[in-house]
N, CA, C and O atoms as CSV, one atom per row, in Angstrom:
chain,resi,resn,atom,element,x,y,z
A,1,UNK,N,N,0.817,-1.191,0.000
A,1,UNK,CA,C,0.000,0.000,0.000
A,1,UNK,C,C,0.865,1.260,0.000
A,1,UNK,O,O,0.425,2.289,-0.513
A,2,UNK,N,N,1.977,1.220,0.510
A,2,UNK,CA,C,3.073,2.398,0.993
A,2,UNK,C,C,3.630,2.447,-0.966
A,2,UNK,O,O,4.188,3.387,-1.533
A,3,UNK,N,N,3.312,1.411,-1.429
A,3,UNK,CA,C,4.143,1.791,-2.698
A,3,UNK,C,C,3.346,2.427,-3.689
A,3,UNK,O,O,3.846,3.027,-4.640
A,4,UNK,N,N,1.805,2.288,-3.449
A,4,UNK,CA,C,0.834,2.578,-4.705
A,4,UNK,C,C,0.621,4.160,-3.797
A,4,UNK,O,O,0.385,4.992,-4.673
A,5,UNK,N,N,0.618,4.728,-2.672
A,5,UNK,CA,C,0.267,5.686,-2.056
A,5,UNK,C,C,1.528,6.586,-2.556
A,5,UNK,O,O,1.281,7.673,-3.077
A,6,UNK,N,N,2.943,6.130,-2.398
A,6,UNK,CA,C,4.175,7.138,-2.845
A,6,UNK,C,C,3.987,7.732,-4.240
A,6,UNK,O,O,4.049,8.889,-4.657
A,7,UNK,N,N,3.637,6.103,-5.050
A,7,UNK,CA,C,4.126,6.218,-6.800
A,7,UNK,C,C,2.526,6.546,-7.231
A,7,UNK,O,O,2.427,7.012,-8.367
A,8,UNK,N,N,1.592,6.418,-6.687
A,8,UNK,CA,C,0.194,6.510,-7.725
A,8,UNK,C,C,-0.204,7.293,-7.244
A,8,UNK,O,O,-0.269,8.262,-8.001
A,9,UNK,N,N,-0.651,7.530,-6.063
A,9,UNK,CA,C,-1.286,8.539,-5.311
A,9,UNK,C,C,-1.063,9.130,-4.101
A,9,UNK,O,O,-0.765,8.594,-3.034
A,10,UNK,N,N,-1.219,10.174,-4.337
A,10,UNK,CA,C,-0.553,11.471,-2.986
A,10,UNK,C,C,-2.061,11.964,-2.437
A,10,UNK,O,O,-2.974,12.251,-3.211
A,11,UNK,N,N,-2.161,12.010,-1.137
A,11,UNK,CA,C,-3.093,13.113,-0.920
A,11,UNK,C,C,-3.384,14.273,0.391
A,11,UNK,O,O,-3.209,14.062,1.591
A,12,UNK,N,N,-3.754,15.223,-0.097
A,12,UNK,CA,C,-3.364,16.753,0.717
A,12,UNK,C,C,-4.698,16.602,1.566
A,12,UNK,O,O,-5.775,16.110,1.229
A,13,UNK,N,N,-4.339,17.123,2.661
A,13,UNK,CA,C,-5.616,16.738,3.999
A,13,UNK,C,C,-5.735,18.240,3.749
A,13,UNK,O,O,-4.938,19.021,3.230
A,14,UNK,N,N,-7.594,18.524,4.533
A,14,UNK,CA,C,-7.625,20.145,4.628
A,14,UNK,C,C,-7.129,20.430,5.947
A,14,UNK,O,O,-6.849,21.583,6.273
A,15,UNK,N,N,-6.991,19.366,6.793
A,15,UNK,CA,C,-6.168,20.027,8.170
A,15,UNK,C,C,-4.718,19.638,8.280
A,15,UNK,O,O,-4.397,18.583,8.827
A,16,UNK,N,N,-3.726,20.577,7.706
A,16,UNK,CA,C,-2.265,20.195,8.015
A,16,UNK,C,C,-1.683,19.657,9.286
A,16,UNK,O,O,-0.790,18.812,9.350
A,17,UNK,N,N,-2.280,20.230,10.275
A,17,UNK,CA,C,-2.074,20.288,11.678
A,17,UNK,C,C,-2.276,18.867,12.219
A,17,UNK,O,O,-1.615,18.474,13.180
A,18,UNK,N,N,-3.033,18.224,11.710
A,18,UNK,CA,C,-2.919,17.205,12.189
A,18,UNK,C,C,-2.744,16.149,11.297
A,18,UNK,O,O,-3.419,15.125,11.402
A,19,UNK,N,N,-1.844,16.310,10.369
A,19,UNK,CA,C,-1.336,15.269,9.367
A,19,UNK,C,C,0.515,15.740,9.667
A,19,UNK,O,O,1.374,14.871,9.514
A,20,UNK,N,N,0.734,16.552,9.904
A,20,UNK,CA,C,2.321,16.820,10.075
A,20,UNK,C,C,2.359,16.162,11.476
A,20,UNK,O,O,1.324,16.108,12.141
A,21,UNK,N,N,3.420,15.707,11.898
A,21,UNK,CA,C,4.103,15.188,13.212
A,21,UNK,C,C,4.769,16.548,13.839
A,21,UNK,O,O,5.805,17.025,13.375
A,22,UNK,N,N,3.938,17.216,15.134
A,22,UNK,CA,C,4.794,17.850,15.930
A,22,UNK,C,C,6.015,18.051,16.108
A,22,UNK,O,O,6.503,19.175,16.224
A,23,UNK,N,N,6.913,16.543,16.167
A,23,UNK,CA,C,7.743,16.483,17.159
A,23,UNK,C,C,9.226,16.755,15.999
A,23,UNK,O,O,10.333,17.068,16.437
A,24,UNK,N,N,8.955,16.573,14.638
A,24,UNK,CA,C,9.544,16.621,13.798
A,24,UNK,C,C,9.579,17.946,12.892
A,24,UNK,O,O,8.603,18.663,12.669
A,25,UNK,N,N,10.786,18.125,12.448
A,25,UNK,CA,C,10.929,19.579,11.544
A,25,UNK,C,C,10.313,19.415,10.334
A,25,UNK,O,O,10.323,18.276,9.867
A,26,UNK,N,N,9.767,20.309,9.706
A,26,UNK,CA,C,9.321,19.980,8.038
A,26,UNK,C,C,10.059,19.369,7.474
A,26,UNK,O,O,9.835,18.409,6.737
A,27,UNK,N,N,11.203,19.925,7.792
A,27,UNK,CA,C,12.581,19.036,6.669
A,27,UNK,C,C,12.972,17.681,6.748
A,27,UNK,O,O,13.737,17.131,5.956
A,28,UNK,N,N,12.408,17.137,7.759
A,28,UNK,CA,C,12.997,15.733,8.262
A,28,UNK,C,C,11.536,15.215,8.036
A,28,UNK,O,O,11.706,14.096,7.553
A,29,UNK,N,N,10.105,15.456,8.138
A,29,UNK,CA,C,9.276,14.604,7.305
A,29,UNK,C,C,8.942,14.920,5.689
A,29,UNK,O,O,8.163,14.186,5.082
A,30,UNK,N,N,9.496,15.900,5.132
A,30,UNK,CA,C,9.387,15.641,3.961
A,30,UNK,C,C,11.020,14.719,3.299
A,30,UNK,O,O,10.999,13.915,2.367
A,31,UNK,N,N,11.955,15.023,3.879
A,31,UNK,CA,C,12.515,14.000,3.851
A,31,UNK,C,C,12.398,12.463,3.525
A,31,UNK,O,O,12.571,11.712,2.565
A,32,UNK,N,N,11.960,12.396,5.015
A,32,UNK,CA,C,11.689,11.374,5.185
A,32,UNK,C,C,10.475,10.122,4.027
A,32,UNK,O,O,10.347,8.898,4.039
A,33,UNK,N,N,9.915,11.054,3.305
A,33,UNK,CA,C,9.231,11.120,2.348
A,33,UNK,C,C,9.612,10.352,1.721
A,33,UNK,O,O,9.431,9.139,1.612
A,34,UNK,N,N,10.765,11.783,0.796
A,34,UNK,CA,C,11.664,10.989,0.117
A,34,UNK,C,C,12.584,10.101,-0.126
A,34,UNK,O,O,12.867,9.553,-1.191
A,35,UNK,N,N,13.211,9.942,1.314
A,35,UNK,CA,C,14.016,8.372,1.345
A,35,UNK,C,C,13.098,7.074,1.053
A,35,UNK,O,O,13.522,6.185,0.314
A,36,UNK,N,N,11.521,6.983,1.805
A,36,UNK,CA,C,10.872,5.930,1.541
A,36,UNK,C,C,10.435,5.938,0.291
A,36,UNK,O,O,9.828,4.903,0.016
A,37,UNK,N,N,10.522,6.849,-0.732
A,37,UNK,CA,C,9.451,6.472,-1.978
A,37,UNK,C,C,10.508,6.747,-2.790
A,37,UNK,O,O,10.128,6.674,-3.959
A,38,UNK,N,N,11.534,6.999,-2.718
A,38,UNK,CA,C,12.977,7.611,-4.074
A,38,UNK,C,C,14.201,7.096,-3.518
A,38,UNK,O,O,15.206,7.184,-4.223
A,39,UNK,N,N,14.274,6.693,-2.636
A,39,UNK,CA,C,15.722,5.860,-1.830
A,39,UNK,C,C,16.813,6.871,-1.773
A,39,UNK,O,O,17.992,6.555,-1.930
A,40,UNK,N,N,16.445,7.995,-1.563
A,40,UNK,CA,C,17.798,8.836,-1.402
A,40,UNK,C,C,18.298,8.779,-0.092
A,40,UNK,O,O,17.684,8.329,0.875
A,41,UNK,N,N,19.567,9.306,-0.089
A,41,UNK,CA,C,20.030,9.721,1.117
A,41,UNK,C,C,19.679,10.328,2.070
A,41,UNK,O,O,18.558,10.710,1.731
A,42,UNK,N,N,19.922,10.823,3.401
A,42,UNK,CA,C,19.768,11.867,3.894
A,42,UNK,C,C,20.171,13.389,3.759
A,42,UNK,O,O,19.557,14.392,4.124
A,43,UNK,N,N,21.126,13.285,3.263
A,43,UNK,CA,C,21.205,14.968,3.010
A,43,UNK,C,C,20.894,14.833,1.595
A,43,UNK,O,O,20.427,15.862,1.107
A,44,UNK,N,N,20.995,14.058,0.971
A,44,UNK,CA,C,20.129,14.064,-0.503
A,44,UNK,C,C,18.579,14.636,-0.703
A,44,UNK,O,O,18.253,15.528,-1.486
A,45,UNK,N,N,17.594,13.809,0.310
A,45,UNK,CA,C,16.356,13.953,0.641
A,45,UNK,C,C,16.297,15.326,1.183
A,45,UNK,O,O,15.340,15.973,0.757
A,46,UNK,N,N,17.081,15.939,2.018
A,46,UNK,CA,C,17.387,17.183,2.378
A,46,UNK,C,C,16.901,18.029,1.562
A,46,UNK,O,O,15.750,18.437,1.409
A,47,UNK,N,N,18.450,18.411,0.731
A,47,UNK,CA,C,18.338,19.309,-0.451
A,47,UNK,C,C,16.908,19.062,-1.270
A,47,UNK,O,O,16.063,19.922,-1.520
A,48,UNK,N,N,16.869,17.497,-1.656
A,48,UNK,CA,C,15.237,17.812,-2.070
A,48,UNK,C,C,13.777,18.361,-1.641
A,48,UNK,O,O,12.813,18.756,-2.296
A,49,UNK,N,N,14.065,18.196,-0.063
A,49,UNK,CA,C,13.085,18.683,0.269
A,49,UNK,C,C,13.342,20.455,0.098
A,49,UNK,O,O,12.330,21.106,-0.160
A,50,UNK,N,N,14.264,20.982,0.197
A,50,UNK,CA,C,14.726,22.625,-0.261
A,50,UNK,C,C,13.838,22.755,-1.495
A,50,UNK,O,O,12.978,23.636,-1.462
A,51,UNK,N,N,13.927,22.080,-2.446
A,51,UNK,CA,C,13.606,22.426,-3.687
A,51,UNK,C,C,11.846,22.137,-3.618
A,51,UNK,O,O,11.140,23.013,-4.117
A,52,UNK,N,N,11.264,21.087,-3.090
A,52,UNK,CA,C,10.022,21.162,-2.813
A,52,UNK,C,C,9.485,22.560,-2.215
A,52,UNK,O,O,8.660,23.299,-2.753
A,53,UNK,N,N,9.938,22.697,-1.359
A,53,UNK,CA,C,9.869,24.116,-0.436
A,53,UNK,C,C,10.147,25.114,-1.678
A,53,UNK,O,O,9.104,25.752,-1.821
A,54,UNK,N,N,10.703,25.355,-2.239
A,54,UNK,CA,C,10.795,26.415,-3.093
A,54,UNK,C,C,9.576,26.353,-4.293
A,54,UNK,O,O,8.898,27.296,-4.703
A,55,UNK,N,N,9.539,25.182,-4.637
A,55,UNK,CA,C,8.695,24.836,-6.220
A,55,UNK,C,C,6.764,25.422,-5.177
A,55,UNK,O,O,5.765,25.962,-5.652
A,56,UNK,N,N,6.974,25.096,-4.168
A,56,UNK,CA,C,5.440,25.249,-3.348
A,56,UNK,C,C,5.664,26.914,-2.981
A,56,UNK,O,O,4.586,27.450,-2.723
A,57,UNK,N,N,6.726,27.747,-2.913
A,57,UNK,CA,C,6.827,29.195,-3.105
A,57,UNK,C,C,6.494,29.731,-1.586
A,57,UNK,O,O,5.576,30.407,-1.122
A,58,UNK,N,N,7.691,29.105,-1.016
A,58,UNK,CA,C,7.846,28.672,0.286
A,58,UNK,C,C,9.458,29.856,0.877
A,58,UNK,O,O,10.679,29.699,0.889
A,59,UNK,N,N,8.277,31.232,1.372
A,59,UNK,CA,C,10.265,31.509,1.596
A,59,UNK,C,C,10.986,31.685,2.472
A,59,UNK,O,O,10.622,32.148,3.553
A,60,UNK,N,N,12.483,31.264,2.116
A,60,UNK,CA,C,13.155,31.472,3.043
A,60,UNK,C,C,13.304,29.707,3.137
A,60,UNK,O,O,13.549,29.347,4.288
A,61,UNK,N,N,13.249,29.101,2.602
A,61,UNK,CA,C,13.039,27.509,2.382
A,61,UNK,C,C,13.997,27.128,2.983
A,61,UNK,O,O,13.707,26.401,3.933
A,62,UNK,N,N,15.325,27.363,2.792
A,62,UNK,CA,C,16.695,26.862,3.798
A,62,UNK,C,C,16.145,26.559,5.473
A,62,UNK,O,O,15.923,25.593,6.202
A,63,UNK,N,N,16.093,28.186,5.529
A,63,UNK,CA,C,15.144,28.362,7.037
A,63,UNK,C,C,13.919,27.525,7.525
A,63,UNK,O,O,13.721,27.086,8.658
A,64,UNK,N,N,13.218,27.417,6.517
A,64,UNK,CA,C,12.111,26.668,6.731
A,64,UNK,C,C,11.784,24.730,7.024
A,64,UNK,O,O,10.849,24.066,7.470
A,65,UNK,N,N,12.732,24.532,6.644
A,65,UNK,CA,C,13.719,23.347,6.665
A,65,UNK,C,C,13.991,22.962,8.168
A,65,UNK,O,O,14.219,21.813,8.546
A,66,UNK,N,N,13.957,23.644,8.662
A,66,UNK,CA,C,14.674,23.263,10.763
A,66,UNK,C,C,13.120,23.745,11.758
A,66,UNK,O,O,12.934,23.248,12.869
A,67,UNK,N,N,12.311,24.568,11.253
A,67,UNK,CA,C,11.057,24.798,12.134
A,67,UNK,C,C,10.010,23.924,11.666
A,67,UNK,O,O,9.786,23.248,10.662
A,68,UNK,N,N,9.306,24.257,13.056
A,68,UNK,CA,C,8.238,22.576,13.262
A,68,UNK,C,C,6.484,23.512,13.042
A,68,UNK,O,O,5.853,24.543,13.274
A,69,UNK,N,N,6.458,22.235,12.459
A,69,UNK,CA,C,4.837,22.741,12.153
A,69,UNK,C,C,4.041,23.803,13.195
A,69,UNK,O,O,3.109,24.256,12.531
A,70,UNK,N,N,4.022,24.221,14.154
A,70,UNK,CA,C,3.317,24.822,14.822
A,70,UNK,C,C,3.740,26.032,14.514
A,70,UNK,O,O,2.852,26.859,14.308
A,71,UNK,N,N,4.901,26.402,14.417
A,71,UNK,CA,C,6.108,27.643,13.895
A,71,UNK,C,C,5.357,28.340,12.588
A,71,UNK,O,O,5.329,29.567,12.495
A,72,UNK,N,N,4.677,27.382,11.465
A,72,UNK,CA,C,4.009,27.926,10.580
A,72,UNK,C,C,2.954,28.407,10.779
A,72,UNK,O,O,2.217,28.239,11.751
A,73,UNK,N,N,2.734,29.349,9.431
A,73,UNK,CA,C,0.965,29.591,9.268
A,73,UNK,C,C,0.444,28.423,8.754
A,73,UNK,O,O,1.126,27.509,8.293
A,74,UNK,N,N,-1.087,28.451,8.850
A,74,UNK,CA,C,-2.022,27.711,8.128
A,74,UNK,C,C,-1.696,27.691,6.986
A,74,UNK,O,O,-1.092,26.634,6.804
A,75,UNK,N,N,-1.754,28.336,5.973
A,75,UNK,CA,C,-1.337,28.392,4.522
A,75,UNK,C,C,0.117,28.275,4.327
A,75,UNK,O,O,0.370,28.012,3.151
A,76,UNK,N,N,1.626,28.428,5.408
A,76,UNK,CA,C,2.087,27.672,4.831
A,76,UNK,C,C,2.000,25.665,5.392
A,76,UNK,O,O,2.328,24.696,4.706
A,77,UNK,N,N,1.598,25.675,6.431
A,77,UNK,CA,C,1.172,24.243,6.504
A,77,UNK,C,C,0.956,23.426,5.500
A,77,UNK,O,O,1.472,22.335,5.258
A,78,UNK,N,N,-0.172,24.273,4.694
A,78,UNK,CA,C,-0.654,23.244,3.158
A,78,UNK,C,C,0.137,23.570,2.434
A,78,UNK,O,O,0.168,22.743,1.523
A,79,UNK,N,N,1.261,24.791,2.198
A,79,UNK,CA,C,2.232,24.527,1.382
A,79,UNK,C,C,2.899,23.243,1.759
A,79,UNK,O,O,2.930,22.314,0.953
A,80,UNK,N,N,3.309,23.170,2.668
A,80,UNK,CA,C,4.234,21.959,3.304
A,80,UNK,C,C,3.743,20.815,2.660
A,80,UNK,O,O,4.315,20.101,1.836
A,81,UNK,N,N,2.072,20.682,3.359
A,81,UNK,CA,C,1.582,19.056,2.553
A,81,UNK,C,C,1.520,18.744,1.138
A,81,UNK,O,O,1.534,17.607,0.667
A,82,UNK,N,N,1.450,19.874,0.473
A,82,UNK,CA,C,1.610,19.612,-0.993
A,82,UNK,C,C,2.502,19.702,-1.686
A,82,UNK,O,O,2.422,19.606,-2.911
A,83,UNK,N,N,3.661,19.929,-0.972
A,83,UNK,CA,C,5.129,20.104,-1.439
A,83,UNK,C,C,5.657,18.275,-1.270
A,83,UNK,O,O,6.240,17.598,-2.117
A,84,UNK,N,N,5.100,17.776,0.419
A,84,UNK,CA,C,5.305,16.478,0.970
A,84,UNK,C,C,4.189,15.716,-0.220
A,84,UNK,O,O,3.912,14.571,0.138
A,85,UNK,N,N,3.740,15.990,-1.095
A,85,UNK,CA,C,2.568,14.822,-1.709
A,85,UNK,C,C,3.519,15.278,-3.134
A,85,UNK,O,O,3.521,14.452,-4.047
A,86,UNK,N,N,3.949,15.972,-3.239
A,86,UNK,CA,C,4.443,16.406,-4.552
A,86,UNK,C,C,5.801,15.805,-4.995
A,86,UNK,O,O,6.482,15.746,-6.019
A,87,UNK,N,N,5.859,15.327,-3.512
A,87,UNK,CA,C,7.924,15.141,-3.632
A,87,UNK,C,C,7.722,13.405,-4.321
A,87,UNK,O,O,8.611,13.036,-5.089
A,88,UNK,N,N,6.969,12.766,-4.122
A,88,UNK,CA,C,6.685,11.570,-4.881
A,88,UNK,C,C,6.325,11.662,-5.864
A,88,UNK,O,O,5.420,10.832,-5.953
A,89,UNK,N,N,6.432,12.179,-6.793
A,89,UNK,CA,C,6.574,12.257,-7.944
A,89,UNK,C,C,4.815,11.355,-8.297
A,89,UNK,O,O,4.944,10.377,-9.033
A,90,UNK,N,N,3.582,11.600,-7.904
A,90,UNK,CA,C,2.488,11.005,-7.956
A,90,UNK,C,C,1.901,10.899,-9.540
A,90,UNK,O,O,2.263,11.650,-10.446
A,91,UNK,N,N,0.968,9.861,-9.670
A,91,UNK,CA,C,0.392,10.106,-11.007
A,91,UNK,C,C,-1.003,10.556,-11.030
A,91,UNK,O,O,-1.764,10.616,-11.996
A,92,UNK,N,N,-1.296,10.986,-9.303
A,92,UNK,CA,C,-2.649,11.613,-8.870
A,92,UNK,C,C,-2.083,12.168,-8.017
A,92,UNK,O,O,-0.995,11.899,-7.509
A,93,UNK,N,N,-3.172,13.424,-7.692
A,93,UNK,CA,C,-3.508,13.918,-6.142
A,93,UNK,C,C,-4.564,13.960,-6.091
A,93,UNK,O,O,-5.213,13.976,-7.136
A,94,UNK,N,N,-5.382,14.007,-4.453
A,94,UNK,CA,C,-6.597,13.686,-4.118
A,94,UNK,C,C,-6.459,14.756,-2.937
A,94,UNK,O,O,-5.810,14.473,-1.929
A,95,UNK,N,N,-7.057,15.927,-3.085
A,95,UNK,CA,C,-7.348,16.952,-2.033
A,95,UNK,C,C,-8.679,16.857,-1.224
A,95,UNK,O,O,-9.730,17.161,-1.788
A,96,UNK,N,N,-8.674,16.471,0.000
A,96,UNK,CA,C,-9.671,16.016,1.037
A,96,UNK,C,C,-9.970,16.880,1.839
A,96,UNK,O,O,-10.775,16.636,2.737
């Protein structure tokens, strides 16, 4: 299921807040993303997640990279989730 959810389908919740993990920085679950669905590295997945953050028009993205979801606004929250649904390279999205 983890493989048809990475590669076929992504999907953006309307509440960020409680689809992001507290305890974790944006950068380390969109990361984390990308190591499970693209096998990169860690500072590989890194830098990619930079570029997600930027392509979602996210600024200051370096910065944005080390603060934790609560640190954001609402709107950028759903930047975050659709940057994190985007980084899998999907052949859908499904906005809920």
């Amino acid at each position: 299921m983890r493989r048809v959810r990475g590669a076929d389908l992504a999907m953006i919740f309307q509440e960020p807040m409680t689809s992001l993990n507290p305890v974790f920085t944006i950068g380390e679950q969109i990361a984390e993303s990308l190591r499970l669905h693209q096998g990169l590295g860690r500072e590989e997945a890194l830098r990619a997640a930079k570029r997600m953050l930027d392509q979602v028009r996210i600024p200051q993205a370096e910065e944005m990279l080390s603060r934790y979801p609560h640190q954001l606004s609402g709107g950028m929250r759903t930047r975050v989730m659709i940057a994190m649904a985007l980084s899998c390279r999907p052949a859908g999205v499904d906005s809920r």
